[in-house]
N, C-alpha and C positions, 0 to 999 in steps of 0.2 A: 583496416587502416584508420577508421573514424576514431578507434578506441585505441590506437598508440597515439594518434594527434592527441587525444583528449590528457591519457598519462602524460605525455612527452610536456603538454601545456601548466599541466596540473605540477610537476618536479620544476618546471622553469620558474612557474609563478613564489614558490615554494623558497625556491634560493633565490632567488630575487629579493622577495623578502627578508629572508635570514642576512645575507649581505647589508641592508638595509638597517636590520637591526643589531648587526654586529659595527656598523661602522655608527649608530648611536652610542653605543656603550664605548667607545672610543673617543669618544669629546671628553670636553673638560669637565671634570669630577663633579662641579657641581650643576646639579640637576636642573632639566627647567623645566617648563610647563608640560612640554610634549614629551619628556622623558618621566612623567608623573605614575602611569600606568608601567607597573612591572612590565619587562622584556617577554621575558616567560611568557607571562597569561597575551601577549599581544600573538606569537607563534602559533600559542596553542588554537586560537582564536582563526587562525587563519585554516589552520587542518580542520579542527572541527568546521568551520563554515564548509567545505567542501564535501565532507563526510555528511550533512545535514541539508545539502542541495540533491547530491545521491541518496540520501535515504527518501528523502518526498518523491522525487521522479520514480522512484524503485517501487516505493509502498503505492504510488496510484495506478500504477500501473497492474500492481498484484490485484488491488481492488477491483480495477475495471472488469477482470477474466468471471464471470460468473460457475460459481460451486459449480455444474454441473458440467464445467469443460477443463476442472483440473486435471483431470486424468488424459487431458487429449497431448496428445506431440503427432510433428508432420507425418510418422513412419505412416496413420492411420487413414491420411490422404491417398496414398500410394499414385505419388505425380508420376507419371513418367518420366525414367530420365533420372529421378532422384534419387539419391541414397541419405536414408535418416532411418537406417532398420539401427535398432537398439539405443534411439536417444532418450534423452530423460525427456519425461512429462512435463505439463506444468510446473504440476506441485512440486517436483521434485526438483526442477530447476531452483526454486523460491527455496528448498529446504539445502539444498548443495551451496546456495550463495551465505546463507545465514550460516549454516553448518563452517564454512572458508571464512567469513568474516570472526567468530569464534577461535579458530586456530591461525588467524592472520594477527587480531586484537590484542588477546588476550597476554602473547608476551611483553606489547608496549605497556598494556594497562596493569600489571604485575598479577594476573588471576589465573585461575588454574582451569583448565580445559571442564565442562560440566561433564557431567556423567549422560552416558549413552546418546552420544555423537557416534557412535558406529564409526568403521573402520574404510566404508566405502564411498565417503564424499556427499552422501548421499539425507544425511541427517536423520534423525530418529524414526524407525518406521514405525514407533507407535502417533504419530499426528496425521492426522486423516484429512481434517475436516478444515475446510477453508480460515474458519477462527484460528484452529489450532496452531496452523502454518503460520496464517500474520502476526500470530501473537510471537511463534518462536523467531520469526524474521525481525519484528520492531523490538524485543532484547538483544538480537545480534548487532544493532545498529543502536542501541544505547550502549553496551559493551565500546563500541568504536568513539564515541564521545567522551568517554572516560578517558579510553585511550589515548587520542589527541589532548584531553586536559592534562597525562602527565610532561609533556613534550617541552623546553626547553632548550635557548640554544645551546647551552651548554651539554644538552644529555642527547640531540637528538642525533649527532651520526656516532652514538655509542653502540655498539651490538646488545639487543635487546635480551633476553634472558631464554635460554633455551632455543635460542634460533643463531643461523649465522649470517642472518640481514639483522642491519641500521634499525633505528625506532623511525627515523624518519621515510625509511623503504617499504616498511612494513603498514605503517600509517597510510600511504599514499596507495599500494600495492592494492587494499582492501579496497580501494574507489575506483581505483582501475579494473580490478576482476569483478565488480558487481558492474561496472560500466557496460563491460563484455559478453555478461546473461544480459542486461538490459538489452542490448540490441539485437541477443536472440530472440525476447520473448516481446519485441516489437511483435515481430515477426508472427508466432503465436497469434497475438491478439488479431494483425489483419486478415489470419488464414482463419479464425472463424468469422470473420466480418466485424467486426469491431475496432475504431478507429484509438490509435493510443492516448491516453489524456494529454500530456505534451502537444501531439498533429492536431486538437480540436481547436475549432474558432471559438469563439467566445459563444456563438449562439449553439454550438450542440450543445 
């Protein structure tokens, strides 16, 4: 529920905007002070800000899990009561989200899928190692900034190029489903005892 309020907020805000800035370009022809700053780049400016609010919550939160518990998921608790036989790990959540933000991005930003993304959602099974992960997750999440920079109101409920979603569905889509690992691997972090950076006070 928290992460359809969060989309549902995040497309309101979004057209709000664009309204906003389609009834600018609708005045009289000549320009004034607040119409100085290209339309474009004010749009683009709006998606990337949100794409770059979910990248920092995403990346401290990958930081905080220490190397030694990427391999853990709940299955290895075995709660009573629960079912999490065959969920992804850690790591592999953090490499499923980058791995989706890649195949989510890359038709806004006009680039071509990288090589050995695998075919199971799952991201490359050669990265092991806690660097390797956040290194391949903070390229998935400058991929998405690109992204957002090509966006225009003119170009953004175009169908974007090898997909049958919008640029602007696709944009937003990518902060939506990394919103939705984020609030699994809360989850994660409290079941080995570790509070998420986000829930600290200022003195942890």
């Amino acid at each position: 529920m928290m992460t359809r309020q969060i989309s549902l907020a995040f497309i309101a805000g979004i057209l709000a905007t664009t309204l906003g800035l389609l009834m600018q370009t609708a005045k009289a022809s000549k320009p004034t002070a607040d119409q100085a700053q290209p339309v474009s780049s004010t749009l683009a400016s709006v998606v990337d800000g949100e794409i770059r609010r979910t990248e920092e919550q995403f990346l401290e939160l990958a930081e905080a899990m220490p190397e030694d518990k990427f391999n853990f998921s709940p299955e290895s608790l075995h709660l009573p009561g629960a079912s999490y036989q065959g969920v992804r790990t850690f790591a592999m959540q953090l490499k499923h989200v980058a791995t989706s933000n890649y195949s989510i991005w890359c038709p806004v930003a006009g680039e071509k899928l990288p090589e050995g993304l695998g075919n199971d959602g799952n991201g490359p099974a050669d990265l092991k190692t806690k660097s390797e992960i956040l290194k391949f997750l903070k390229a998935s999440f400058a991929l998405g900034h690109r992204a957002a920079a090509t966006l225009t109101v003119e170009n953004l409920l175009q169908t974007a190029p090898n997909s049958k979603s919008t640029r602007l569905r696709l944009a937003e889509f990518g902060v939506a489903h990394a919103y939705d690992h984020y609030g699994q691997l809360v989850e994660y972090l409290r079941m080995n005892g570790i509070v998420p950076p986000a829930s600290r006070t200022k003195s942890e």
